[in-house]
C-alpha positions in Angstrom: 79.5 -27.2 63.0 82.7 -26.2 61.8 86.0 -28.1 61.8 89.8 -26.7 60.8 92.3 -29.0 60.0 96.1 -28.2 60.3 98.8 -30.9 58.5 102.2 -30.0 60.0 104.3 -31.7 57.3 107.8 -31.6 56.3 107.4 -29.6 53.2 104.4 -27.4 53.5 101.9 -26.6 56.6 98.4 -26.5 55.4 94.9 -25.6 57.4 91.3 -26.8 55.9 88.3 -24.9 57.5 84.7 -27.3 56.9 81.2 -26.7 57.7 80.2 -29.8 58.2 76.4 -29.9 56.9 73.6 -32.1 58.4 74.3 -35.5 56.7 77.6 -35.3 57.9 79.6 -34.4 54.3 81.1 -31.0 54.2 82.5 -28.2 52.3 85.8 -26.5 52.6 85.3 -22.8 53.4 89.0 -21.6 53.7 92.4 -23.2 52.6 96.0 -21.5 53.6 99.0 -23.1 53.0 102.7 -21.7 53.8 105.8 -23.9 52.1 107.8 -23.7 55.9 110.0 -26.7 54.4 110.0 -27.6 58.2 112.1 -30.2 57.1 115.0 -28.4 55.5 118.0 -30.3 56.8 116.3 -32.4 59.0 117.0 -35.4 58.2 120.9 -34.3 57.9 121.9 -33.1 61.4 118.2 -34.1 62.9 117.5 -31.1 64.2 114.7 -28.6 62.8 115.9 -25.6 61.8 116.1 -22.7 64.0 114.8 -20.9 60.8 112.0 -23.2 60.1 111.4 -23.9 64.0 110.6 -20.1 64.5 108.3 -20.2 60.8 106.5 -22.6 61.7 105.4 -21.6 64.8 104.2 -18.0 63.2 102.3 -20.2 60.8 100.5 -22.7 63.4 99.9 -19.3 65.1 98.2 -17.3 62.5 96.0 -20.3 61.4 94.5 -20.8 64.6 94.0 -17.2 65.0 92.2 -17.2 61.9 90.6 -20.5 62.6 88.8 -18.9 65.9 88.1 -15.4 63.7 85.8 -18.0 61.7 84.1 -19.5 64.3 85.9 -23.0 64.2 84.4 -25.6 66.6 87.5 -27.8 66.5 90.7 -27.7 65.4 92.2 -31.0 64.8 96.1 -30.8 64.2 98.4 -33.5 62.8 102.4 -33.7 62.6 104.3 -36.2 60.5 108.0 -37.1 59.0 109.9 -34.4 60.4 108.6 -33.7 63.2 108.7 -37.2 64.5 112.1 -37.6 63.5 114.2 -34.2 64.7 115.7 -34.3 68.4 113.8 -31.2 69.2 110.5 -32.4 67.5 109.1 -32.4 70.9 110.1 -28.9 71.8 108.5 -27.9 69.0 105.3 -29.6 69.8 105.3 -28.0 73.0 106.1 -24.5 72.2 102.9 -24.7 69.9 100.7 -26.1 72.8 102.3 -23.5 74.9 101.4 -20.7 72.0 98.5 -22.0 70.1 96.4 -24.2 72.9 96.2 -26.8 70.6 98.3 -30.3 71.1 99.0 -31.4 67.7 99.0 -35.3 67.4 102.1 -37.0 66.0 101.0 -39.7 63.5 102.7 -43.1 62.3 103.5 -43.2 59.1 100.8 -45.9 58.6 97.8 -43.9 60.3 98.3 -40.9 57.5 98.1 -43.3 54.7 95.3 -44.2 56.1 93.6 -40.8 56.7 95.6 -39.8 53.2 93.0 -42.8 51.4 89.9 -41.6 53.3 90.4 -38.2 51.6 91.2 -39.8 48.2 88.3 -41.9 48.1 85.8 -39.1 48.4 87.8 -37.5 45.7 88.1 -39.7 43.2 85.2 -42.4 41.9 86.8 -45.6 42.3 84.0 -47.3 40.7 83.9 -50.5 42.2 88.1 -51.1 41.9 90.9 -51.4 43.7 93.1 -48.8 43.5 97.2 -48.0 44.8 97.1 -44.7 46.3 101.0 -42.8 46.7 101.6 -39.5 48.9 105.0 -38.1 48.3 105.7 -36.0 50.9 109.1 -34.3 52.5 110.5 -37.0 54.5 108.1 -40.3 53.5 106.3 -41.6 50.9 103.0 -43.5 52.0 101.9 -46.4 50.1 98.3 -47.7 50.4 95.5 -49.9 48.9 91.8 -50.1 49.1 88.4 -49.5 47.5 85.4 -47.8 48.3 84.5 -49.6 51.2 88.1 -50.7 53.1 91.7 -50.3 53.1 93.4 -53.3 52.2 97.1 -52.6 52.7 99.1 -49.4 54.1 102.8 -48.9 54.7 105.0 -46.0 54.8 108.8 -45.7 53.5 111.8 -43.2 54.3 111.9 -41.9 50.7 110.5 -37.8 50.6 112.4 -35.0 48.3 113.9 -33.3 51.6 114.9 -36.6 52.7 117.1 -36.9 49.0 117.7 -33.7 49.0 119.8 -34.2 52.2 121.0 -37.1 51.4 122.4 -35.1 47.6 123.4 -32.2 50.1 123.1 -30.0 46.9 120.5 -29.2 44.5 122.1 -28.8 41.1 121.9 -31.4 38.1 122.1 -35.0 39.2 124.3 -36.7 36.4 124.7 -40.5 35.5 126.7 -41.9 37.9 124.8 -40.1 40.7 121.0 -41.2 39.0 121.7 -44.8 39.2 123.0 -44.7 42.8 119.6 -42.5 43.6 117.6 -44.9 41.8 118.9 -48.0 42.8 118.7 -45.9 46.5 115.1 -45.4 45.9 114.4 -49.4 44.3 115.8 -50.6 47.4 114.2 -48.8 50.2 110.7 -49.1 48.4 110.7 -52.8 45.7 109.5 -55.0 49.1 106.5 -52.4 49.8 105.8 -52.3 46.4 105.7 -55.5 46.0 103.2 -56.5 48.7 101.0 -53.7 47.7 100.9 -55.7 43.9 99.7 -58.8 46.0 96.6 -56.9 46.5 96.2 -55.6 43.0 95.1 -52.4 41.9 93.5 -51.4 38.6 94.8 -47.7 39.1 97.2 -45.9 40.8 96.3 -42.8 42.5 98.7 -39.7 43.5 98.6 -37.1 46.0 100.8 -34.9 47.6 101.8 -31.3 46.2 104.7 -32.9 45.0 103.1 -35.4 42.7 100.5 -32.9 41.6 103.4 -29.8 40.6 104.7 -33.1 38.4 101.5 -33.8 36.8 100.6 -30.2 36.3 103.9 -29.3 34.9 103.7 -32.6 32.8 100.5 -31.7 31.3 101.5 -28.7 30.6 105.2 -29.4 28.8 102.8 -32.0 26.5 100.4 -29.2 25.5 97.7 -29.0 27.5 96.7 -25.3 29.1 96.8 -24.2 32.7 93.4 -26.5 34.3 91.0 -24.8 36.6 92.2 -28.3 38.6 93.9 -31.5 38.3 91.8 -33.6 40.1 91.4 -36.7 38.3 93.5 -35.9 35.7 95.4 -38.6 34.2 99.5 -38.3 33.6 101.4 -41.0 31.3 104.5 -42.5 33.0 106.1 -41.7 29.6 105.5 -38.1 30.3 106.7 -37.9 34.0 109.8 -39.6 32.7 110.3 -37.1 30.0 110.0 -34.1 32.5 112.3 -35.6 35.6 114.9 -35.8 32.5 114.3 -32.2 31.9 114.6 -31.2 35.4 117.6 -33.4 36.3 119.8 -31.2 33.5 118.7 -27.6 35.3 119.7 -26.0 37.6 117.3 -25.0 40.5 116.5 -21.6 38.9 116.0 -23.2 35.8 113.2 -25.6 36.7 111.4 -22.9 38.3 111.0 -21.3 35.1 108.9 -24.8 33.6 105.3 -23.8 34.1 103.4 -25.4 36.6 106.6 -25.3 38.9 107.1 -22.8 41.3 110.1 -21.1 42.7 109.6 -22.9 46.4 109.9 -26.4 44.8 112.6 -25.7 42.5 115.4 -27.3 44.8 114.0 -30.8 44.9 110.9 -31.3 42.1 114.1 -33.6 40.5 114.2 -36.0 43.0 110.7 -35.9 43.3 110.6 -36.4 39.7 113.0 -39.4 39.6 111.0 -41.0 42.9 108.0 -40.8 41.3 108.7 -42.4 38.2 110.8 -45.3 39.8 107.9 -45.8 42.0 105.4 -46.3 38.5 107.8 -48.6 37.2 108.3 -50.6 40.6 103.9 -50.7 40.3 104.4 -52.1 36.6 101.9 -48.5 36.1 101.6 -46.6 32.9 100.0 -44.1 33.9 99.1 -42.0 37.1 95.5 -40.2 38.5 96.4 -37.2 39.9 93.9 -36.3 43.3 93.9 -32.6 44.8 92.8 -34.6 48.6 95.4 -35.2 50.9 96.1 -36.2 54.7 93.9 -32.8 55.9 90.8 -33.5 54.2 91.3 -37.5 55.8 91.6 -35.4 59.3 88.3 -34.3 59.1 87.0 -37.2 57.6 87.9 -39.4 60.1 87.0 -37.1 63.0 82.9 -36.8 61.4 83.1 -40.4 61.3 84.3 -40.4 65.2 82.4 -37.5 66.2 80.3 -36.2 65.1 76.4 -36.3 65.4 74.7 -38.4 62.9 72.3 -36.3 60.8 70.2 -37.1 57.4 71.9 -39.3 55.3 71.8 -38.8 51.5 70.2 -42.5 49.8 73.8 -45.0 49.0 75.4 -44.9 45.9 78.5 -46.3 44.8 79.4 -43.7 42.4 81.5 -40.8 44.1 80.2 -38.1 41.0 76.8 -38.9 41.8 76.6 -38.5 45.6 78.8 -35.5 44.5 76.1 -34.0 42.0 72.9 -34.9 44.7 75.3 -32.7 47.4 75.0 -29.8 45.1 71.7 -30.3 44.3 70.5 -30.2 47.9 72.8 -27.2 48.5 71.0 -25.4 46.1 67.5 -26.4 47.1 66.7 -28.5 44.2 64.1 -31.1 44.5 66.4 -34.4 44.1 63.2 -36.7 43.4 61.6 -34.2 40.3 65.8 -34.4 38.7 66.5 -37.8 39.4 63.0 -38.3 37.2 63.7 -36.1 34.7 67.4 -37.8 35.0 65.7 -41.3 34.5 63.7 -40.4 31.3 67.1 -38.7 29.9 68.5 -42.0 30.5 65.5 -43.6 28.9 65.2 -41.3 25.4 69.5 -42.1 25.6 69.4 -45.5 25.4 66.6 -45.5 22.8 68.1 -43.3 20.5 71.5 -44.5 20.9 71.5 -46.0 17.0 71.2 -42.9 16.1 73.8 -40.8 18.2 76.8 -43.5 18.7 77.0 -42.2 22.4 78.4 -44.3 25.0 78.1 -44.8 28.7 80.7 -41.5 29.6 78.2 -39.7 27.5 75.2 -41.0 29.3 76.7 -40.3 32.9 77.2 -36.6 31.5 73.6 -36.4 30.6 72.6 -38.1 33.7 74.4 -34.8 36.2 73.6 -33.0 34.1 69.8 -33.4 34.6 70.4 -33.8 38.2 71.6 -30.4 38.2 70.2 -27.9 35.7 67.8 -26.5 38.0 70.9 -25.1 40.8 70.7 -22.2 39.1 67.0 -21.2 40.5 68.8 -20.9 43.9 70.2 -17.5 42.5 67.3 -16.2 40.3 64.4 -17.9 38.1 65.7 -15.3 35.4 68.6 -17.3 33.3 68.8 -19.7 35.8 69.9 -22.3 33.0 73.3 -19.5 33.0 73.4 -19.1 36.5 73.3 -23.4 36.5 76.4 -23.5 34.6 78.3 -20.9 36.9 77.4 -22.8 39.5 78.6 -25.9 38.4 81.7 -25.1 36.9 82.7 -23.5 40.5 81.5 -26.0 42.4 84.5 -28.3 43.0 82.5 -31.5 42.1 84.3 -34.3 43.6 84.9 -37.1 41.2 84.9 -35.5 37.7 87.5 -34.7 35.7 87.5 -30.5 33.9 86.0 -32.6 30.8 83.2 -33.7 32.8 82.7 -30.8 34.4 82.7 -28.5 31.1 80.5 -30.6 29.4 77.8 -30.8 32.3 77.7 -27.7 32.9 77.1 -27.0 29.1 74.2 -29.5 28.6 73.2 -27.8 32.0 73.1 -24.5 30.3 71.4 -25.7 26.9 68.4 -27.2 28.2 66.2 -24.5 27.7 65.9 -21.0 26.1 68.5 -20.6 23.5 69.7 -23.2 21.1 73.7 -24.2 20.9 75.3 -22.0 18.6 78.7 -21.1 17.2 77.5 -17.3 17.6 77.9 -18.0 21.6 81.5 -17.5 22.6 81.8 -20.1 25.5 80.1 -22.6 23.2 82.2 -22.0 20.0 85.6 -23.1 22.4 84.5 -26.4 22.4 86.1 -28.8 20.6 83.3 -30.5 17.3 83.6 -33.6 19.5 82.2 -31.9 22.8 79.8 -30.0 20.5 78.2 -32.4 19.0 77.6 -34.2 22.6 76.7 -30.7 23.9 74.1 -30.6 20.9 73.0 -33.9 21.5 72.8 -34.5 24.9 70.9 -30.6 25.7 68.3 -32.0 23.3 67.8 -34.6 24.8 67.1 -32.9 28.7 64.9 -30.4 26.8 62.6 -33.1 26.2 62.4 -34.9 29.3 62.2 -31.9 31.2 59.3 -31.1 29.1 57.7 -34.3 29.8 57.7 -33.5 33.4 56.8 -30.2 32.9 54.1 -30.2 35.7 56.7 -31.6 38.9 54.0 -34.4 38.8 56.4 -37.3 37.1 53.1 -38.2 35.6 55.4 -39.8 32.1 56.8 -43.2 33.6 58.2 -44.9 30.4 59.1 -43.5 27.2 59.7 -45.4 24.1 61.0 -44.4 20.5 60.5 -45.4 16.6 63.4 -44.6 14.8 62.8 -44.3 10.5 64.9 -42.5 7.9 63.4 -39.4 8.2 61.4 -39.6 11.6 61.6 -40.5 15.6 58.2 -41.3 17.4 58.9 -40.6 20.9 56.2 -42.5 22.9 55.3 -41.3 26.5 53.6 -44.1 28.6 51.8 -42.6 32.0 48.8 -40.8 33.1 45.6 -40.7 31.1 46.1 -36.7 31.3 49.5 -36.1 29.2 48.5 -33.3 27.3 50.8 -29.9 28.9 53.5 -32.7 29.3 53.0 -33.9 25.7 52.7 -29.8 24.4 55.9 -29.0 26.3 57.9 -31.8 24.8 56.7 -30.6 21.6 58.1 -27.4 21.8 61.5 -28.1 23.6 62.3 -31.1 20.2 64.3 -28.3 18.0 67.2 -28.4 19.5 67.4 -33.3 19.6 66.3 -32.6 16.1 68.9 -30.6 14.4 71.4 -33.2 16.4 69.9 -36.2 15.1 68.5 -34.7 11.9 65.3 -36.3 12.3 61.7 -34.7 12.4 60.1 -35.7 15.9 57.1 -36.2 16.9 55.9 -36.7 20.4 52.5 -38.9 21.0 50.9 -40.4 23.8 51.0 -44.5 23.9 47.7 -45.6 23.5 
C-alpha cells in the first residue's frame, strides 16, 4: 500500500510518499517540498495572497499529479495556521477540491501537535523519558509532552516567524528597543503554556520544524562542525542558538542568507525565528535542544496506519526506537533476525567480559550491538564484499533514532568484521577520529569472534566466558558437545580483538 502525505502550512507545502510494508511501519519513497510562504502577509490584512493563493494551488496540483504517477493509494492532506486563519481560507480549500479531488482537512492547533509528536517519537529514542517536543512553524508554534507510549500535554500558541514578521512589517535588523518589546511579546503570549508543560516535566526538549532545524544546522555549523549527512538527533546548546540569533538580528536579510546552513528563502525571518526559539529554551529552563528531521506529515501517515490500515506481522516490542529501527533494516534486507540477534547476544557477552580491558561503556556496547544486528545487509546486494556493501547500506539507510556518530561508527564495525583488518592505509578509516578508531578496532574484533562462534547458523555457543592475565585472554565457549568449526573459526577471526586489546587469545571449549 502506498500512502502520500501533503502539509499545507504557512511557510512551506510539503508531500511524503510511504510504502507502507506488512507490519504496518513504512519507508518514505519521495519527498517535495516548495517554500509557498502561503502565509506572507496573512496574518496582517488576513487575506492570503493572491500571489501565494495562485502558488499554492500549482503546488497541491503538481503533488497529487505526481502522487497518482506513483501509484498512491491515499492521499491524506492537512491545512494549518494560515489557512485557518485568512478570510478566503475557505476559497482556497475549495478551489483545491475543485482542482485536485482531494478535500484537505483543516486541523486545530492541538490535533498537529499531536500528529507533530507521533512523528517525533519514531524518530528519536526517547528511552523511557519524558520529553518537551516544539514545532515552530509560520503562524504557530505547538508545544507538546509525552513519552513513548502517550501524550501527556499539547497546546498550541499564535507565535510563528510570518506571524512576527507581520507584526515587524519589515525584515531588516531588529535593534534594542524593538528586541525587548519582541521578547517580552513572545514571554507573554507563550510563559503560561510553558509553564504547564514544566508541570509535566521533561528530561529533553525536542525541536522540529524547518525553522528550528535551518537554526540548529546553521548553529552547528558557525561553532565548527561540517555540513551533516542529517541533523536528526543532533544536539544544539542554548548558548549557541543565542550566539547565532545575535548574529542574525545585526544583518540584513541578504546578509543572513549568506551564513551557511541558511538559505535565501528564510532569510527574511530566521531572526525572529531565532529570538523565538531561544526565548522559548529559557522560558523551559533548557540548555540545550535535540534537533528531529519528523514533522506533522510523517504524524499524517502515522496516525492514518494506526486508523486504517490492515494489521500485518508485527516485529517482537522493544522500547528502544534504534533497535526496532536496526531489526526494520534487517528484515528489508532479508537477514535472518534470530542468527544476528545471537551473534548480537554473544557480542554483548565477550563486551561485558572484557570490559576491564577496553574501558568501553554502554553507548559503545549499543554500537556493537547494531552493528551485529546488521553486518549481514550487505548479502542482499552480493555475497562478494558484502561486509562493504553493509556499510553502504547502512550509512544510507536513514536509521531512525541514531545520531551521524552512531551511524558512522556502526557502519564501520559493520564493515570490519571480516576480511581485512582496520588500517590507517584505508582512506574512509583513516578520517576517523583516534577515539572512533580505537572503538572501530575494538568493537570489529569483537563481532569477528562471535560471528565465528556461530559460524554454522546453528547458535550451537550459548554462553561465553573469559580469563583475562597480563599477557593472555581465555575466551571460553559453553554449548554443544560438537564446537570444533565454531571453535576453528573464532580462532582465525581473533587478530583483529587482539591487536586492540594487546593480548594473545586463545579460544577453548569449557569442559
Amino acid at each position: 500500500m502506498k500512502l502520500a502525505a501533503i502539509d499545507i502550512g504557512t511557510n512551506s507545502i510539503h508531500m511524503i510518499v510511504v510504502q507502507v510494508q506488512g507490519d504496518n511501519t513504512f519507508h518514505v519513497i519521495e519527498r517535495e517540498k516548495e517554500m509557498v510562504k502561503l502565509g506572507e502577509g496573512v496574518f496582517a490584512t488576513n487575506r492570503l495572497s493572491d500571489r501565494a493563493y495562485k502558488e499554492g494551488l500549482e503546488v497541491i496540483k503538481r503533488y497529487v499529479q505526481l502522487a497518482d504517477q506513483l501509484g498512491v493509494d491515499e492521499i491524506i492532506t492537512a491545512a494549518t495556521s494560515a489557512t485557518r486563519e485568512a478570510q478566503n481560507g475557505r476559497e482556497f480549500l475549495d478551489a483545491i477540491v475543485k482542482k485536485t479531488g482531494i478535500a484537505p482537512q483543516v486541523i486545530s492547533g492541538k490535533e498537529e501537535a499531536r500528529l507533530i509528536f507521533l512523528a517525533v517519537r519514531q524518530a528519536i529514542a526517547l528511552q523511557g523519558k519524558k520529553a518537551l517536543v516544539l514545532d515552530i512553524g509560520g503562524g504557530s508554534t505547538e508545544a507538546v509532552v509525552g513519552n513513548e507510549k502517550e501524550v501527556l500535554f499539547r497546546s498550541s500558541v499564535k507565535l510563528g516567524v510570518r506571524r512576527l514578521l507581520d507584526m515587524f512589517e519589515h525584515q531588516g535588523p531588529i535593534g534594542k528597543e524593538a528586541l525587548k518589546v519582541l521578547e517580552a511579546h513572545i514571554k507573554q503570549i507563550a510563559r503560561d503554556v510553558i509553564s504547564e508543560a514544566k508541570q509535566h516535566g521533561f528530561a529533553q526538549v525536542i525541536g522540529t520544524s524547518g525553522t528550528i532545524r535551518t537554526l540548529g544546522e546553521a548553529a552547528l555549523i558557525e561553532n565548527g562542525g561540517d555540513d551533516l549527512p542529517s541533523v536528526n538527533a543532533e544536539k544544539v546548546s542554548r548558548a549557541d542558538l543565542e550566539k547565532l540569533t545575535k548574529k542574525l538580528l545585526k544583518s540584513e536579510a541578504e546578509e543572513r542568507s549568506d551564513v551557511k546552513g541558511i538559505n535565501d528563502r528564510r532569510a527574511d525571518a530566521i531572526h525572529l525565528g531565532g529570538v523565538l526559539l531561544t526565548q522559548l529554551l529559557q522560558l523551559a529552563d533548557a540548555k540545550e535542544i535535540t534537533l528531529c528531521d519528523a514533522s506533522l506529515r510523517e504524524g499524517l501517515i502515522i496516525d492514518y496506519i494506526q486508523k486504517y490500515a490492515k494489521k500485518g506481522t508485527s516485529l517482537p516490542e522493544h522500547e528502544d526506537l534504534r533497535h526496532r529501527s536496526a531489526a526494520h533494516l534487517a528484515l528489508k534486507f532479508d537477514v535472518d533476525l534470530e542468527q544476528a540477534s545471537h551473534v548480537a547476544a554473544l557480542s554483548k557477552q565477550l563486551f561485558c567480559e572484557l570490559s576491564s580491558l577496553h574501558s568501553l561503556k554502554v553507548y559503545e556496547q549499543h554500537i556493537l550491538e547494531y552493528a551485529a544486528m546488521l553486518h549481514e545487509v550487505g548479502q542482499y546486494i552480493s555475497f562478494k564484499r558484502y561486509h562493504k556493501n553493509s556499510r553502504y547500506i547502512i550509512k544510507h539507510a536513514r536509521l531512525r533514532g541514531f545520531t551521524n556518530e552512531e551511524i558512522l561508527l556502526v557502519r564501520h564495525v559493520a564493515r570490519y568484521h571480516r576480511k581485512a583488518a582496520p588500517s590507517k592505509s584505508q582512506k574512509k578509516y583513516r578520517k576517523l577520529s583516534k577515539r572512533q578508531r580505537n572503538i572501530v578496532n575494538v568493537l570489529s574484533g569483537i563481532l569477528r569472534i562471535a560471528v565465528g562462534l556461530n559460524t554454522t547458523k546453528n547458535q550451537l555457543v550459548r554462553e561465553v566466558r573469559c580469563q583475562i592475565s597480563k599477557k593472555e585472554i581465555q575466551i571460553t565457549s559453553k554449548g554443544s558437545s560438537t564446537l570444533d568449526i565454531e571453535l576453528w573459526a573464532a580462532e582465525r577471526n581473533k587478530k583483529v580483538l587482539e591487536e586492540a586489546l594487546d593480548r594473545k587469545i586463545t579460544v577453548l571449549k569449557n569442559t
